[in-house]
C-alpha positions as CSV (number, residue, x, y, z in Angstrom):
1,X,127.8,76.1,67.8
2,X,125.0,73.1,66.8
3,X,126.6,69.9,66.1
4,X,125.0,66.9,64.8
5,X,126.1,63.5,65.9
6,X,125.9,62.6,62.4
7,X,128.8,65.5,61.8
8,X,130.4,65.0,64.9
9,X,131.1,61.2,64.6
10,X,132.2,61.8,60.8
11,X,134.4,64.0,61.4
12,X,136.0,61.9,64.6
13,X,136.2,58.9,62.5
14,X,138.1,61.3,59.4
15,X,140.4,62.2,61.8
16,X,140.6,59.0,63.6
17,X,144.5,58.4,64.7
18,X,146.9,56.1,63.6
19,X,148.2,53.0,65.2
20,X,151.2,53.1,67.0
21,X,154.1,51.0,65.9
22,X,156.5,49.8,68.4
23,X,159.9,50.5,68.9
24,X,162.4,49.3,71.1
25,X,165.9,51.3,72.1
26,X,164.0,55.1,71.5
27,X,166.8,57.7,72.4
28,X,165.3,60.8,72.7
29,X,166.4,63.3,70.3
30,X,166.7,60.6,67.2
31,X,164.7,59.6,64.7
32,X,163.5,56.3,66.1
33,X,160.6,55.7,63.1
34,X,157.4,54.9,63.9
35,X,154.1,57.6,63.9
36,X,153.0,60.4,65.9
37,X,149.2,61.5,65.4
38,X,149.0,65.4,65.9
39,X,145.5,67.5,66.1
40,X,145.3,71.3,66.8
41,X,143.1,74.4,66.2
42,X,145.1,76.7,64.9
43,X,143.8,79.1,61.8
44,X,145.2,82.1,60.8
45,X,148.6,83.2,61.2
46,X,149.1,80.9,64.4
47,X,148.3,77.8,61.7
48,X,150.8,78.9,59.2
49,X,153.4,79.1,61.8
50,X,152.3,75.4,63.2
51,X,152.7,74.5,59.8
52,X,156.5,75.6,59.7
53,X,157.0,74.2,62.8
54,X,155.8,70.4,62.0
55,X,157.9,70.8,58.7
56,X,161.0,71.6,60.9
57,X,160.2,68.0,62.6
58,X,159.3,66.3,59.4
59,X,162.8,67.3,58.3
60,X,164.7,66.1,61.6
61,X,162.7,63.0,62.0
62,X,162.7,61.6,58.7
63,X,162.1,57.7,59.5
64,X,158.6,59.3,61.8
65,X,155.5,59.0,59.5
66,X,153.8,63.4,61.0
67,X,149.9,62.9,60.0
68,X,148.9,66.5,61.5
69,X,144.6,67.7,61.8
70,X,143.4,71.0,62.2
71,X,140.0,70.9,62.9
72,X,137.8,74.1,64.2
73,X,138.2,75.8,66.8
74,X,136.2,75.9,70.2
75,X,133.6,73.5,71.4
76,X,133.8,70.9,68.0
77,X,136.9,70.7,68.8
78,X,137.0,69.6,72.4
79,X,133.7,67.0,71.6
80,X,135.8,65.8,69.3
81,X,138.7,65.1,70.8
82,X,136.8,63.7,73.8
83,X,134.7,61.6,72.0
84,X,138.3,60.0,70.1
85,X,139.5,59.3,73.5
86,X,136.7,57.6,74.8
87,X,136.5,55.7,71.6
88,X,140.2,54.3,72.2
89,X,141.3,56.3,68.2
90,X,142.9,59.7,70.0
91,X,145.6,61.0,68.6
92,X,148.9,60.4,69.9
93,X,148.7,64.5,70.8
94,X,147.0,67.6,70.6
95,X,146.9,71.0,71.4
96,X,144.5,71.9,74.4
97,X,143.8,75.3,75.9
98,X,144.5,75.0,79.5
99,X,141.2,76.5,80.6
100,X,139.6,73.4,78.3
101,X,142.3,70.4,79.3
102,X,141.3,70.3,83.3
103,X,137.8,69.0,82.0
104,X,139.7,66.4,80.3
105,X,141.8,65.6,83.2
106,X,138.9,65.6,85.6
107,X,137.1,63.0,83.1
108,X,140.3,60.6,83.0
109,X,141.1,61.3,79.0
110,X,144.9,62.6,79.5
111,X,147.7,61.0,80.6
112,X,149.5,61.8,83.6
113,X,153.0,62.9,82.7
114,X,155.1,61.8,84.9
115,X,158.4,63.6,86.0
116,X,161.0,61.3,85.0
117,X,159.2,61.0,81.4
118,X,159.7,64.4,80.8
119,X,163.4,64.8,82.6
120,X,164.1,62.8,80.2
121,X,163.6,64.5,77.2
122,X,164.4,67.7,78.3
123,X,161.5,69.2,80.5
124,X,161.5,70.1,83.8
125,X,159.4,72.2,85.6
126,X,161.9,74.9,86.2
127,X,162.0,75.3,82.7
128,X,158.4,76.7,82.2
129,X,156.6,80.1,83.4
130,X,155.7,79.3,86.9
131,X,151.9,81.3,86.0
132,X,151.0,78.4,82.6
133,X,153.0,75.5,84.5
134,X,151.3,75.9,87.9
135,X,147.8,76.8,86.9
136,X,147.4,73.6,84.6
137,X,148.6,71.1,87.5
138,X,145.8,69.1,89.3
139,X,146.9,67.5,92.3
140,X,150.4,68.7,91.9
141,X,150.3,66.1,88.7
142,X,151.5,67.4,85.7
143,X,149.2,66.5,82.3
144,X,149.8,69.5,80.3
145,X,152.4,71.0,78.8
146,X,152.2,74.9,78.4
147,X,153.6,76.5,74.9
148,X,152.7,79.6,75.8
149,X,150.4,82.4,77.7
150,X,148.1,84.2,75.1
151,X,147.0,87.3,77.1
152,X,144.3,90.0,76.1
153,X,146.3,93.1,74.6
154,X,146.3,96.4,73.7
155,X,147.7,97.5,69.9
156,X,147.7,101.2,69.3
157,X,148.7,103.0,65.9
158,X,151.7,104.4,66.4
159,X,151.7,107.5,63.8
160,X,147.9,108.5,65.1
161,X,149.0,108.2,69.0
162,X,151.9,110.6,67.6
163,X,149.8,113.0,66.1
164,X,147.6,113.1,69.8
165,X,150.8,113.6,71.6
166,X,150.4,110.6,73.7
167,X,154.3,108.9,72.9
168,X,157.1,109.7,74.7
169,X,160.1,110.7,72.8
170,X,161.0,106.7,72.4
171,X,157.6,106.0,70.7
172,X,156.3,104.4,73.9
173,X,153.0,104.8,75.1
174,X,152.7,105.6,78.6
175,X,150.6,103.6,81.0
176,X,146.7,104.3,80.8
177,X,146.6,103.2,84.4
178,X,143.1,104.8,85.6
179,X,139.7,105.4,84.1
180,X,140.5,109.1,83.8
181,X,143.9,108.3,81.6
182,X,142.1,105.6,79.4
183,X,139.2,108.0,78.5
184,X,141.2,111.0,78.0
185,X,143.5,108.8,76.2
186,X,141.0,107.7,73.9
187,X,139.1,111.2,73.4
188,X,142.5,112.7,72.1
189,X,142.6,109.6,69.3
190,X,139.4,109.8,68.4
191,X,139.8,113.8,67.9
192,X,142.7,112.9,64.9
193,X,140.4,109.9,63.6
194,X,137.5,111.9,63.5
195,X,136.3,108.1,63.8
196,X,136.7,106.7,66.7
197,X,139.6,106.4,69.5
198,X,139.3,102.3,70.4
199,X,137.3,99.5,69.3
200,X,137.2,95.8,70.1
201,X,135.0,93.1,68.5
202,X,131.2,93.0,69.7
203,X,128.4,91.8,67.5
204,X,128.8,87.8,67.0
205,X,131.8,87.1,69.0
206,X,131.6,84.3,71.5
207,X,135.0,85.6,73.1
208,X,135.9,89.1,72.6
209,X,133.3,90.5,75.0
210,X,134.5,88.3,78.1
211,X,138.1,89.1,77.3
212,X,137.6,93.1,77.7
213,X,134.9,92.3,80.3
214,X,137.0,89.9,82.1
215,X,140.6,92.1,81.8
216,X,138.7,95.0,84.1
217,X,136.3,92.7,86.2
218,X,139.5,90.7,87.6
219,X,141.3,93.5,88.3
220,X,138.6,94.8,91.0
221,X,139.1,91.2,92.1
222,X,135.6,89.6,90.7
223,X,135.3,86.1,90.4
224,X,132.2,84.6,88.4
225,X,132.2,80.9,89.5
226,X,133.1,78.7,92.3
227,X,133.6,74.9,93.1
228,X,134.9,74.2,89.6
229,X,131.5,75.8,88.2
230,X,128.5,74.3,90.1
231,X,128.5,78.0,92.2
232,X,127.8,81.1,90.3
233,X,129.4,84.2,92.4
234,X,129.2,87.2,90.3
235,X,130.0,90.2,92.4
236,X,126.9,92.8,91.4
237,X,128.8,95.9,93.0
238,X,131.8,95.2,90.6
239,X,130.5,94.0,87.6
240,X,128.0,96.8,87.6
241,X,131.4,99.4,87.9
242,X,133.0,97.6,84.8
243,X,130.1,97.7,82.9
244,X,129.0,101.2,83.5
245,X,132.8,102.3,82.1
246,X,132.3,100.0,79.2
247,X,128.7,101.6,78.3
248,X,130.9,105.2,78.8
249,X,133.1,104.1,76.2
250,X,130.5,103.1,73.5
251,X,127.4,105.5,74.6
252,X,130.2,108.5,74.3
253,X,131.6,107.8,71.1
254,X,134.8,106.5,72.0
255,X,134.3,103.2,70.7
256,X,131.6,101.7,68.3
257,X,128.3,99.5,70.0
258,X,128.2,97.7,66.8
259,X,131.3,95.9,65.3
260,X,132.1,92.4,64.5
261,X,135.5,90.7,64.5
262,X,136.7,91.1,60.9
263,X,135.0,94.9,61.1
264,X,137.0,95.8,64.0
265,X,140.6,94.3,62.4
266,X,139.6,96.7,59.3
267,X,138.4,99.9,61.8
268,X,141.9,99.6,63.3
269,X,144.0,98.8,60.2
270,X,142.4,101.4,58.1
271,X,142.9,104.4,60.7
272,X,139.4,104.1,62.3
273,X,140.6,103.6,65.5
274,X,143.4,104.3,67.0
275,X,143.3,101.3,69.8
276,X,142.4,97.8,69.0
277,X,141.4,95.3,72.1
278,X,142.3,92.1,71.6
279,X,144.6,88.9,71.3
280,X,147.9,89.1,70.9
281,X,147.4,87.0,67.7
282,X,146.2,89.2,65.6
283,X,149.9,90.8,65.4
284,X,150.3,88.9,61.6
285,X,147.2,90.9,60.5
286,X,149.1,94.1,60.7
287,X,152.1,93.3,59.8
288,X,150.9,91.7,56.6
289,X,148.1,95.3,56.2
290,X,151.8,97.1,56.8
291,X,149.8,98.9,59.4
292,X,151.9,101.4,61.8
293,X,151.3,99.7,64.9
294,X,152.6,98.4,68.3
295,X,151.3,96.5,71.0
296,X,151.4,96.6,75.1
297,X,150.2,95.4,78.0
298,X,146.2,95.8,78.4
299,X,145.6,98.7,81.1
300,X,145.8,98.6,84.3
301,X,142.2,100.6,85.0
302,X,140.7,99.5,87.8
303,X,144.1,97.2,89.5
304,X,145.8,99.7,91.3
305,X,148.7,97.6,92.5
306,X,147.8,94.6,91.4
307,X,147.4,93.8,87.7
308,X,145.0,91.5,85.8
309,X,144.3,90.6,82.2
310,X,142.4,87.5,80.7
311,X,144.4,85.4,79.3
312,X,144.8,81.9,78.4
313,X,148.1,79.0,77.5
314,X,148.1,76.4,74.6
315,X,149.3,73.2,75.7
316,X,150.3,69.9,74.6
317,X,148.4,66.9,75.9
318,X,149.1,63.0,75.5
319,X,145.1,61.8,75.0
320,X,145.0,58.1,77.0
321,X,144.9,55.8,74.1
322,X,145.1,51.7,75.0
323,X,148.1,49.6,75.0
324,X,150.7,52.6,74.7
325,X,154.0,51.3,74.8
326,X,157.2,52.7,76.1
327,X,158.3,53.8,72.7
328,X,154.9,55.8,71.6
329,X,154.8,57.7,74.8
330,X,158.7,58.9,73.8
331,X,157.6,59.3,70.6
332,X,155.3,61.9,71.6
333,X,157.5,63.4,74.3
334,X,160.0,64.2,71.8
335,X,157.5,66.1,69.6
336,X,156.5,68.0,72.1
337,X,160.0,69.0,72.4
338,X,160.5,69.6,69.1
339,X,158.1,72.2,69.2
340,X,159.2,73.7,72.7
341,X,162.5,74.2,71.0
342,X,160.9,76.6,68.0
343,X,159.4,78.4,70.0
344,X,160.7,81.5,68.6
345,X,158.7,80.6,65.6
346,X,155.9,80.2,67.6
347,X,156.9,83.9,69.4
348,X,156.8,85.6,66.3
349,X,153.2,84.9,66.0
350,X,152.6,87.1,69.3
351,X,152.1,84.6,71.8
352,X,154.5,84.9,75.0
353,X,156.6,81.9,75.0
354,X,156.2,79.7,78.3
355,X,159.4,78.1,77.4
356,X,161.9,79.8,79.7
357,X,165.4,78.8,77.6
358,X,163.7,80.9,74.8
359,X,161.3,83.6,77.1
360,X,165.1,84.4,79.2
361,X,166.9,84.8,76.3
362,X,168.3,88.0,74.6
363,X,166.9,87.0,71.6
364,X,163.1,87.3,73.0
365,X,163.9,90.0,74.5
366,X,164.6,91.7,71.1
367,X,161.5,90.3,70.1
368,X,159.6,93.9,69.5
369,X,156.4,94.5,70.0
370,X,156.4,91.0,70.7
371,X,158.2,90.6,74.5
372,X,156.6,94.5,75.2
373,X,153.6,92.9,77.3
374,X,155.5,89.2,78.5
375,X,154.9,90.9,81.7
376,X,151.2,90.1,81.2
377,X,151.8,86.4,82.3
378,X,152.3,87.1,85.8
379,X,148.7,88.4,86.1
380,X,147.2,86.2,83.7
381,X,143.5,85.2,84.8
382,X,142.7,82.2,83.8
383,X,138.4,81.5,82.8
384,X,137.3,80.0,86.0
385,X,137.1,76.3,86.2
386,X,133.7,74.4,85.1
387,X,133.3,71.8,82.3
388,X,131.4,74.4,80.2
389,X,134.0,77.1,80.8
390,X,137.2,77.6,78.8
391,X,138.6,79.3,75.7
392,X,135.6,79.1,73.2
393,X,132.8,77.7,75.5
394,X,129.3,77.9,76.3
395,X,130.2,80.0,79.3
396,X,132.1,82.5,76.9
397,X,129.3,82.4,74.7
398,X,127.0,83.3,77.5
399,X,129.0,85.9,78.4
400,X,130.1,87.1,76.2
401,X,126.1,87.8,74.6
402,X,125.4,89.5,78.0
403,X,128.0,91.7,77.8
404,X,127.8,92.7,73.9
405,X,123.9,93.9,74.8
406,X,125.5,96.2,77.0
407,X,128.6,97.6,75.1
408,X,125.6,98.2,72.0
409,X,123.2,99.7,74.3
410,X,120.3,97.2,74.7
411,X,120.5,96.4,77.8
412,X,121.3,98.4,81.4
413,X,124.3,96.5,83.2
414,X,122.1,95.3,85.7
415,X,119.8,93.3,83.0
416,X,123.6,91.9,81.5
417,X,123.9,91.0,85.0
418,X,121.0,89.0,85.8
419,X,120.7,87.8,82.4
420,X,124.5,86.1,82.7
421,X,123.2,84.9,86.5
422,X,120.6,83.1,85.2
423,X,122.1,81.1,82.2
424,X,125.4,80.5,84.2
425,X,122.9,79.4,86.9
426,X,121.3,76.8,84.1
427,X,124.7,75.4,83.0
428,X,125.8,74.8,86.7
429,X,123.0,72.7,87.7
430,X,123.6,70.8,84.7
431,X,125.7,67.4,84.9
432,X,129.0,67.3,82.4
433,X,128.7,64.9,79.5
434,X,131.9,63.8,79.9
């Protein structure tokens, strides 16, 4: 994703934040005036629901001037948001995937948030998912605040899985829990397509790759980098296993070698394909197509007993920012628990609430196909830690193009392999800019 400085210092300086006015006697909870400066990344469905959700504060915090930014998602976003920080104009928050804020962190650009701060306006510890909460800590410090755990999914049509005789009489699918059950699984779909049984986004996508890649690698225990990125460690024996399946799938028929993103959304919602790989976010897109559909936990191929999916968490950061007072840092506290307290709103969209009031409640639980794969969070594999790693990064994108040659056909798994060696190896040697 090229950049120009020209572009990216324009659109810092658009987006610049507000100054802080100051406030003395801030209860938490009340409308104490003032600002809060809000940027995100959210498109889509997830943005329209954001959008609900900063009315809903707009409403209950009348005397607060909201200035809210969406600007793109993945690596503009981050240089950004970096490059606001180290300019002393960050926003007062934003929202930062886990996998991306520990590079912050390590670079000194987000507050620390302490304990008492967040006791008290509501948050403790306790009440997050111990996966989201404990995987964003460094040094046992808290700087993050998980919203949720957005996990890599499997949606499946629900009248075509019928017709193959793979329900059960409740309409559940049962678990596709070896290679053997996925491909049979698959073939029997495909048979009442006369399309194809599963697809997942190849051609162009920096992500979707890595996700199904990463979903089977971790659950035969891989690991791709080591010593927060400078190692590369790919294990040959099981990366070779996972893509050989893969290249099954594709070189059999099951699913297509050539796809991209929007292509495989309209292969699934048109009756293409039975099974649809991806993020759970993409749950709007069929409600809205009114396809017949429902969603689960990605399969368990290669785990055994232990189960692992790719997955990431949105989180809400405080961006260091000079001469913050008492009353801006509970300024932004509150917001952030504003939005913890929709987050059935945020739910709805198909991400799996880290907000254990809401995630332990009856009410989520109701929450179908939504709450059908919360179990997800507890195996939740994280991108492994590097500056250049993370939700939308140069690693994915490395990946990510490694992996795509394979699922189309162009390249053997052990080419993929050495080809993602050697330009993992490139970005390891190579000193963060931050």
């Amino acid at each position: 994703m090229a950049l120009t400085r020209r572009a990216l210092l324009g659109g810092s300086a658009a987006a610049a934040a507000l100054g802080l006015t100051g406030c003395a006697g801030f209860t938490p909870g009340r409308d104490a005036g003032g600002s809060v400066d809000f940027w995100n990344l959210f498109g889509g469905g997830d943005g329209l629901r954001m959008t609900q959700m900063l009315d809903a504060y707009r409403a209950s915090h009348p005397g607060t001037d909201l200035s809210a930014v969406t600007l793109a998602w993945g690596n503009p976003y981050y240089t950004k948001l970096s490059l606001a920080t180290l300019g002393q104009k960050p926003p007062d928050v934003a929202v930062a995937h886990l996998t991306r804020a520990k590079t912050m962190i390590t670079a000194g650009l987000l507050e620390e948030l302490h304990p008492e701060d967040l006791a008290r306006h509501g948050m403790t510890p306790d009440m997050f998912s111990q996966r989201p909460w404990e995987a964003g800590l460094v040094d046992g410090r808290a700087y993050a605040i998980p919203i949720d755990t957005h996990p890599f999914v499997m949606f499946y049509n629900t009248e075509i899985c019928q017709k193959a005789g793979l329900l059960a009489a409740d309409g559940t699918l049962a678990p596709l829990d070896t290679q053997e059950k996925f491909i049979d699984a698959l073939t029997k779909v495909k048979a009442v397509t006369k399309g194809y049984g599963g697809v997942v986004a190849i051609d162009g996508d920096v992500a979707s790759p890595w996700r199904i890649f990463q979903s089977l690698y971790a659950q035969l225990g891989g690991q791709v980098l080591a010593d927060e990125g400078t190692k590369v460690v790919i294990d040959d024996d099981a990366a070779a296993q996972v893509f050989t399946f893969m290249q099954k799938l594709t070189s059999g028929g099951l699913m297509p070698g050539s796809v991209d993103y929007q292509g495989a959304i309209a292969m699934f919602a048109s009756g293409q394909a039975g099974f649809y790989f991806q993020g759970e976010w993409e749950i709007s897109t069929f409600q809205t197509a009114k396809t017949p559909f429902s969603m689960t936990l990605f399969p368990n191929v290669f785990g055994g007993g232990t189960y692992a999916v790719q997955a990431d968490s949105h989180t809400l950061v405080i961006p260091k920012q000079p001469n913050r007072d008492q009353a801006g840092l509970d300024r932004s506290l509150d917001f952030i628990k504003t939005l913890l307290d929709q987050s059935k709103t945020w739910a709805e969209g198909g991400h799996v609430p880290a907000w254990k009031p809401f995630l332990d409640s009856a009410e989520y639980k109701a929450l179908t196909p939504q709450s059908n794969y919360a179990a997800a969070v507890d195996g939740a594999t994280y991108d492994p830690e590097g500056w250049y790693s993370g939700s939308g990064s140069n690693f994915e994108i490395v990946c990510s193009a490694a992996i795509g040659n394979v699922l189309a056909g162009r390249e053997s798994p052990a080419a993929a392999i050495a080809q993602m060696r050697d330009n993992l190896d490139r970005l390891a040697k190579t000193a963060s800019p931050v």
